[in-house]
DOTI-883163 format. One record per residue: chain; x, y, z of N, C-alpha, C, CB in turn. Coordinates in Angstrom, 2 decimals. Glycine has a CB too. Example, Ala and Ser with C-alpha at 12.3 -4.5 7.8 and 13.67 -1.06 7.14 Angstrom:
// residues 2
[atom A,[13.19,-5.69,7.80],[12.30,-4.50,7.80],[13.20,-3.30,7.80],[11.31,-4.47,9.05]]
[atom A,[12.85,-2.25,7.08],[13.67,-1.06,7.14],[12.90,0.03,7.87],[14.08,-0.60,5.72]]
This chain:
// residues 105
[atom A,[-4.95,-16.70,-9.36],[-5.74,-15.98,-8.39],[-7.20,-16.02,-8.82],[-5.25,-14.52,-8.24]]
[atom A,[-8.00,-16.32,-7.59],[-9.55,-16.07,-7.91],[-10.26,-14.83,-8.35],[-10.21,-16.33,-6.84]]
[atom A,[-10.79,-14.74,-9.12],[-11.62,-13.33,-9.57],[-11.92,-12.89,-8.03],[-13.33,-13.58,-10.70]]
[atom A,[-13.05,-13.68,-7.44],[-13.69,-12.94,-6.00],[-12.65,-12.26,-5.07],[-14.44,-14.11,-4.99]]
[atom A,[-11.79,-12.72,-5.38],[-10.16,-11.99,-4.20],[-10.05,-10.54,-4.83],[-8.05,-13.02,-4.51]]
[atom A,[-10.29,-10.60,-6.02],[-10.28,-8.71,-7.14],[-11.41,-8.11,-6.98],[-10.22,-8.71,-9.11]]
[atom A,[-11.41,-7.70,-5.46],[-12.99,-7.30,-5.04],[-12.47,-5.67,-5.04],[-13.76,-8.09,-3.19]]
[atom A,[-11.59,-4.80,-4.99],[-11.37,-3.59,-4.75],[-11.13,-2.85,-6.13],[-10.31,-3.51,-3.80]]
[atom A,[-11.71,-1.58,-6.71],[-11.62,-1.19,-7.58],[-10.81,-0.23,-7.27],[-12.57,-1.06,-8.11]]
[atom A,[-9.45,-0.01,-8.45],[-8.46,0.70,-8.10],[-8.47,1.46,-9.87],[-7.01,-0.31,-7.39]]
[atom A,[-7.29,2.98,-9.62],[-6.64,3.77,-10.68],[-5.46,3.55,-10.58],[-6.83,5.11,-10.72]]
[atom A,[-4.91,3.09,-11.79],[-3.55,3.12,-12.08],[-3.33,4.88,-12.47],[-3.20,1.91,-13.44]]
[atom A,[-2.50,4.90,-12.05],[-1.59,6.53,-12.24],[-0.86,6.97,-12.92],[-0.86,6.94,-11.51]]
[atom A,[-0.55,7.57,-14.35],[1.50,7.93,-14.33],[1.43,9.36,-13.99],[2.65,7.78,-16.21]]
[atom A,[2.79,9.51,-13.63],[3.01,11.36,-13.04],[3.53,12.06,-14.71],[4.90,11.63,-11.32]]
[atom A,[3.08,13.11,-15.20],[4.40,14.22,-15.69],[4.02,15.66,-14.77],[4.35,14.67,-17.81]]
[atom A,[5.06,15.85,-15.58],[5.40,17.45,-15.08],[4.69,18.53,-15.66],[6.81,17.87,-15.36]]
[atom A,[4.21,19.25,-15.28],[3.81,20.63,-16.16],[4.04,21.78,-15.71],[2.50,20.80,-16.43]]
[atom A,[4.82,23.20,-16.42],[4.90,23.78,-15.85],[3.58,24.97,-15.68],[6.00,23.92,-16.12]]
[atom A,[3.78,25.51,-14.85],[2.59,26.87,-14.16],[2.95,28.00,-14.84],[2.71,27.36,-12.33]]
[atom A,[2.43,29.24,-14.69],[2.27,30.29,-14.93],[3.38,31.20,-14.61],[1.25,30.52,-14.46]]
[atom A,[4.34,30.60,-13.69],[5.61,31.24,-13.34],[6.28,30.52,-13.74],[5.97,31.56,-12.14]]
[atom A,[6.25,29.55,-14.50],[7.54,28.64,-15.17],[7.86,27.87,-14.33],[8.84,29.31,-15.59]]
[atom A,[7.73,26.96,-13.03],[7.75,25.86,-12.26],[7.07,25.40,-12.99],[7.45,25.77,-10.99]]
[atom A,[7.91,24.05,-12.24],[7.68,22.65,-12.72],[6.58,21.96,-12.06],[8.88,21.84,-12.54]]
[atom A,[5.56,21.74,-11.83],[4.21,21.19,-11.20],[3.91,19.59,-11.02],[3.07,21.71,-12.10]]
[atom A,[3.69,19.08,-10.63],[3.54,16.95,-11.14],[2.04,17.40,-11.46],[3.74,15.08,-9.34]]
[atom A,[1.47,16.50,-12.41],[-0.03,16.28,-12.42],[-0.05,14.86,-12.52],[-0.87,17.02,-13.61]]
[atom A,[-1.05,13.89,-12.19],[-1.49,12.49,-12.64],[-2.45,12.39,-13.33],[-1.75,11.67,-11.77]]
[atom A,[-2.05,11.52,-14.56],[-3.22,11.00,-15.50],[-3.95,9.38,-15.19],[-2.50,10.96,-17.07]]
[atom A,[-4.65,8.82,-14.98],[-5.44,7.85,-14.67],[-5.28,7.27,-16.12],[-6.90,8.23,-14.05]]
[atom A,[-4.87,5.82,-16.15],[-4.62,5.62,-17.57],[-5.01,4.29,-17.93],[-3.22,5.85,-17.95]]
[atom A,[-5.57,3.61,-16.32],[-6.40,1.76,-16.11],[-7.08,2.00,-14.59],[-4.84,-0.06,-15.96]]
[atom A,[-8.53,1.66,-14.99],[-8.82,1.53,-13.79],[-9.10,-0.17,-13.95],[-10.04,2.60,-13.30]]
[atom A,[-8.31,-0.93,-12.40],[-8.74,-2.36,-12.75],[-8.89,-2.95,-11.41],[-7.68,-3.22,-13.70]]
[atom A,[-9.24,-4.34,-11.47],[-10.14,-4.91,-10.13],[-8.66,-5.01,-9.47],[-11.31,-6.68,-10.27]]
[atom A,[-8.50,-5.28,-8.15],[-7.10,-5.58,-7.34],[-7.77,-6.01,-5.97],[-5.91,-4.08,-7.15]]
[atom A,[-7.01,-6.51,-5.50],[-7.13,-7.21,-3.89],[-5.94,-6.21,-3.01],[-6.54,-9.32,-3.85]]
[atom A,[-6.29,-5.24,-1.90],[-5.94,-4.42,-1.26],[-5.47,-5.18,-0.12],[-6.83,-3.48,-1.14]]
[atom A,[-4.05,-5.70,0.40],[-3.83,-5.56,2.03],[-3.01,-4.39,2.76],[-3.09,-6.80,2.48]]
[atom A,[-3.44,-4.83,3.80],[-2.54,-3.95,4.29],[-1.09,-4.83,5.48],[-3.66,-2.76,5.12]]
[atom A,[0.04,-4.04,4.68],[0.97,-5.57,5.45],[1.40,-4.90,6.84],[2.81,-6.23,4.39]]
[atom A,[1.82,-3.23,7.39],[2.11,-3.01,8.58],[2.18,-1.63,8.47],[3.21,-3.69,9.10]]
[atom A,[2.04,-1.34,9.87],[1.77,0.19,10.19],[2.64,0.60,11.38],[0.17,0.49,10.56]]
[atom A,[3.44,1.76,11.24],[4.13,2.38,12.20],[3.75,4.18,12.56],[5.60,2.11,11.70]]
[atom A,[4.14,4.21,13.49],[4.33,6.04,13.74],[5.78,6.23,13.85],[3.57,6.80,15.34]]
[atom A,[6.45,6.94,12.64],[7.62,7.53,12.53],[7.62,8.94,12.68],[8.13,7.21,11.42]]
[atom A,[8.97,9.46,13.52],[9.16,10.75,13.66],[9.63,11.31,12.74],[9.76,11.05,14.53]]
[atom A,[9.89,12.58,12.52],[10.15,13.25,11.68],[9.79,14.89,11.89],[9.60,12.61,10.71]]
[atom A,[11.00,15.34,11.91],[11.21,16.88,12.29],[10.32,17.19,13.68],[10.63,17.95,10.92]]
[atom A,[10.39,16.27,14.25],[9.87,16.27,16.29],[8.62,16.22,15.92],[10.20,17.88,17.62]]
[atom A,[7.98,15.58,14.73],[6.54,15.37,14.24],[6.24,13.72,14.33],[6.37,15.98,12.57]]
[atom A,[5.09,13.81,14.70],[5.16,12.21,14.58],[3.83,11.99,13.52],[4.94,11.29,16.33]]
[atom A,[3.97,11.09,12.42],[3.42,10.97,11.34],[3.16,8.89,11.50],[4.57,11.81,9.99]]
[atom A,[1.87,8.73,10.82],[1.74,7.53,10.76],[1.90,7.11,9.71],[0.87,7.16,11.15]]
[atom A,[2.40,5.52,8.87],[2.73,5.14,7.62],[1.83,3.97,7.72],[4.27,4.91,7.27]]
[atom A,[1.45,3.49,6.51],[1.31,2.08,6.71],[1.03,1.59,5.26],[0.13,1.69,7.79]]
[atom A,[2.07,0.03,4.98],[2.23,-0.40,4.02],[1.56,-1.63,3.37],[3.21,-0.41,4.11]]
[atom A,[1.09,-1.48,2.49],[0.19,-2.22,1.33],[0.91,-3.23,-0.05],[-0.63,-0.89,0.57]]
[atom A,[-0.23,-3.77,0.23],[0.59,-5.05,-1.07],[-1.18,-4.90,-1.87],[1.30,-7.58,-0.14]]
[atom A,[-0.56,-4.37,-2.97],[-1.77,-4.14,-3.83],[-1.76,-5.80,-5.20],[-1.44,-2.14,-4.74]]
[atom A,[-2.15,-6.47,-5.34],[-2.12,-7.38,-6.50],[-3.47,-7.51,-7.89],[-2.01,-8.76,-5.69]]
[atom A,[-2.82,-7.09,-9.22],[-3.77,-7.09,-9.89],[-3.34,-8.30,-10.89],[-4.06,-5.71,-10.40]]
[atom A,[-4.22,-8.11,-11.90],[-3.86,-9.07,-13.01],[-2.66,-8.42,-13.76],[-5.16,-9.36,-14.05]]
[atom A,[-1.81,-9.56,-14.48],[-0.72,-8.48,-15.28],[-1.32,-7.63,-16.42],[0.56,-9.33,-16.04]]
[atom A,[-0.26,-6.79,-16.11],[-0.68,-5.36,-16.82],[0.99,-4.85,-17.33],[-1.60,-4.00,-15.42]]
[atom A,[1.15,-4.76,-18.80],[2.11,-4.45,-19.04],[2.08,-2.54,-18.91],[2.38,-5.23,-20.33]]
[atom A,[3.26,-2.66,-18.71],[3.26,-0.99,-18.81],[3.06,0.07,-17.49],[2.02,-0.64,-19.78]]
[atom A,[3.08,-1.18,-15.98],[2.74,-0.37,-14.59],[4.70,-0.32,-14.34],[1.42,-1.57,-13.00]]
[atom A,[4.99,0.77,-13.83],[6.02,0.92,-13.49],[6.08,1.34,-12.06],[6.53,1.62,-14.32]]
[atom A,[7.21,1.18,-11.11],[7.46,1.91,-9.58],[7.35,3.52,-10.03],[9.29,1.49,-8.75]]
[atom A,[7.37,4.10,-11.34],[6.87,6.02,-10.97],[5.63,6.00,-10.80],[7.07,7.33,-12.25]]
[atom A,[4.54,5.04,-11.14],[3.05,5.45,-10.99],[2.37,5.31,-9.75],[2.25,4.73,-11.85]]
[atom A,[1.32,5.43,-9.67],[0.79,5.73,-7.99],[-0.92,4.85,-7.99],[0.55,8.04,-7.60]]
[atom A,[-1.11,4.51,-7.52],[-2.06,3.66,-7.45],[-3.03,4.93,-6.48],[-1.55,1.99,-6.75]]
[atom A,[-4.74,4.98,-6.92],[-5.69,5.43,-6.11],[-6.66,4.21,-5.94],[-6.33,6.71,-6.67]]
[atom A,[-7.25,4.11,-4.61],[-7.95,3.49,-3.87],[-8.58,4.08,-3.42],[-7.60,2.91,-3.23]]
[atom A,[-10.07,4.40,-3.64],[-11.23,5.37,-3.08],[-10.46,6.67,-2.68],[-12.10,4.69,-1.67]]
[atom A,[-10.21,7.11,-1.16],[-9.54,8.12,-1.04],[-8.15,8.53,-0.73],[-10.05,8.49,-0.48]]
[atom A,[-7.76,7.14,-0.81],[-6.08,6.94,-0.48],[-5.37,6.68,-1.87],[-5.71,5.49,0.63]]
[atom A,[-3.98,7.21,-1.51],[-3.31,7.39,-2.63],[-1.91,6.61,-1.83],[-3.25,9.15,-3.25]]
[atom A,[-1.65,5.92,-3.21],[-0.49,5.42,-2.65],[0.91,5.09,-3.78],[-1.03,4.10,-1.90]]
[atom A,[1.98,5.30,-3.33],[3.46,5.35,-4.01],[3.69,3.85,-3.67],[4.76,6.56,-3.29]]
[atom A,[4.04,3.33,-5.26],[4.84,2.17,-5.62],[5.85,1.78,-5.84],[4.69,1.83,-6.21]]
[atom A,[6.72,1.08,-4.25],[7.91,0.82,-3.91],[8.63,0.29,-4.50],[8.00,0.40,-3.14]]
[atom A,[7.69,-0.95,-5.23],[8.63,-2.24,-5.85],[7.12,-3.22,-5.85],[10.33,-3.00,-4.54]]
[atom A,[8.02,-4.17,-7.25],[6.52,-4.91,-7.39],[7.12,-6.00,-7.94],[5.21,-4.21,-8.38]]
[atom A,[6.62,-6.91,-8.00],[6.54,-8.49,-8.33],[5.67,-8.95,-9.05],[6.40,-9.28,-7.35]]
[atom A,[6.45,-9.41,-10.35],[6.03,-10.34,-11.46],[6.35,-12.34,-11.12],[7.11,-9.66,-12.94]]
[atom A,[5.37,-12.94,-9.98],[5.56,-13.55,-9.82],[6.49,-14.77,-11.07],[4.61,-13.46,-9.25]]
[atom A,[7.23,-15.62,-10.66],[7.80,-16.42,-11.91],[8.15,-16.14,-13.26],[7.10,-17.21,-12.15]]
[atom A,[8.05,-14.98,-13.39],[7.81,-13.98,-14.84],[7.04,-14.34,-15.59],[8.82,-13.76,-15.75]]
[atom A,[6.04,-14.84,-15.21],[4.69,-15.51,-15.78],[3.80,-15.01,-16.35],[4.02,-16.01,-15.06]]
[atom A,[3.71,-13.76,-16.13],[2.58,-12.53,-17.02],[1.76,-12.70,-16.33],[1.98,-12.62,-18.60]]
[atom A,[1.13,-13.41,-15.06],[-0.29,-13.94,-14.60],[-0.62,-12.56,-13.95],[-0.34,-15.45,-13.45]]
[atom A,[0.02,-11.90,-12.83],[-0.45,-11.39,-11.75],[1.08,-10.51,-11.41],[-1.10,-12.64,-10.62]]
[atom A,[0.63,-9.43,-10.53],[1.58,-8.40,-10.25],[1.18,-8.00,-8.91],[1.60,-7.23,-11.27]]
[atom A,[2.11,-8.23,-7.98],[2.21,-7.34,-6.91],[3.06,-6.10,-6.37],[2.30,-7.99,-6.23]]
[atom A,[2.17,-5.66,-6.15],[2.49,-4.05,-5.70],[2.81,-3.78,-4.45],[1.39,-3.13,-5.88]]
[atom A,[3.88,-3.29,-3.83],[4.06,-2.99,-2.12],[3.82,-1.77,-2.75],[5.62,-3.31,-0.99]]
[atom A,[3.36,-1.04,-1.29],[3.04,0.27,-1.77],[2.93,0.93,-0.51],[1.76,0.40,-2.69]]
[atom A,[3.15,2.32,-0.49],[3.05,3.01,0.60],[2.05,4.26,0.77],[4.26,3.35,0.79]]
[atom A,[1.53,4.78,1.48],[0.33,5.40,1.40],[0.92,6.91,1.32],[-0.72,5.02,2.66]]
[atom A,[0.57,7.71,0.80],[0.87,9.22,0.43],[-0.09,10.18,1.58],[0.34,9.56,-1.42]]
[atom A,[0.66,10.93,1.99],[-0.27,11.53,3.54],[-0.59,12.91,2.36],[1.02,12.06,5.68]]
């Protein structure tokens, strides 16, 4: 992949838990790589849900390989946040990683 295609600056994410002041369990995210990536967007629907209608739309995020990104972490993109479905280590080549990803409302 061309450098100029890694035009979008992104945060890699991992979640833990912490609990609060009443003893729940809380998620927080730590930012732990911020790195260049090429953002698409592959399709967009309006799904219902509880007689609500909500819009989705799904992303293929690709960076350079990066050991250590797993499907629990969450990718930020300026003001969108997005959950990582499943990802691809093309050829198992170490080169490059793609990310489908879905956007967090």
């Amino acid at each position: 992949m061309r450098a100029g295609q890694l035009r979008h600056q992104i945060q890699l994410q991992n979640g833990t838990s912490v609990q609060d002041s009443l003893g729940q369990s809380m998620p927080t995210f730590t930012t732990y790589a911020t790195v260049w990536a090429k953002v698409e967007p592959l399709r967009g629907a309006e799904v219902e849900r509880g007689k609500q209608i909500f819009a989705e739309c799904d992303y293929k995020v690709t960076i350079r390989y990066r050991d250590g990104v797993k499907v629990t972490d969450r990718v930020v993109f300026g003001s969108q946040t997005f959950e990582i479905g499943s990802m691809v280590n093309w050829a198992m080549r170490n080169i490059m990683l793609e990310l489908y990803c879905k956007e967090v409302n």
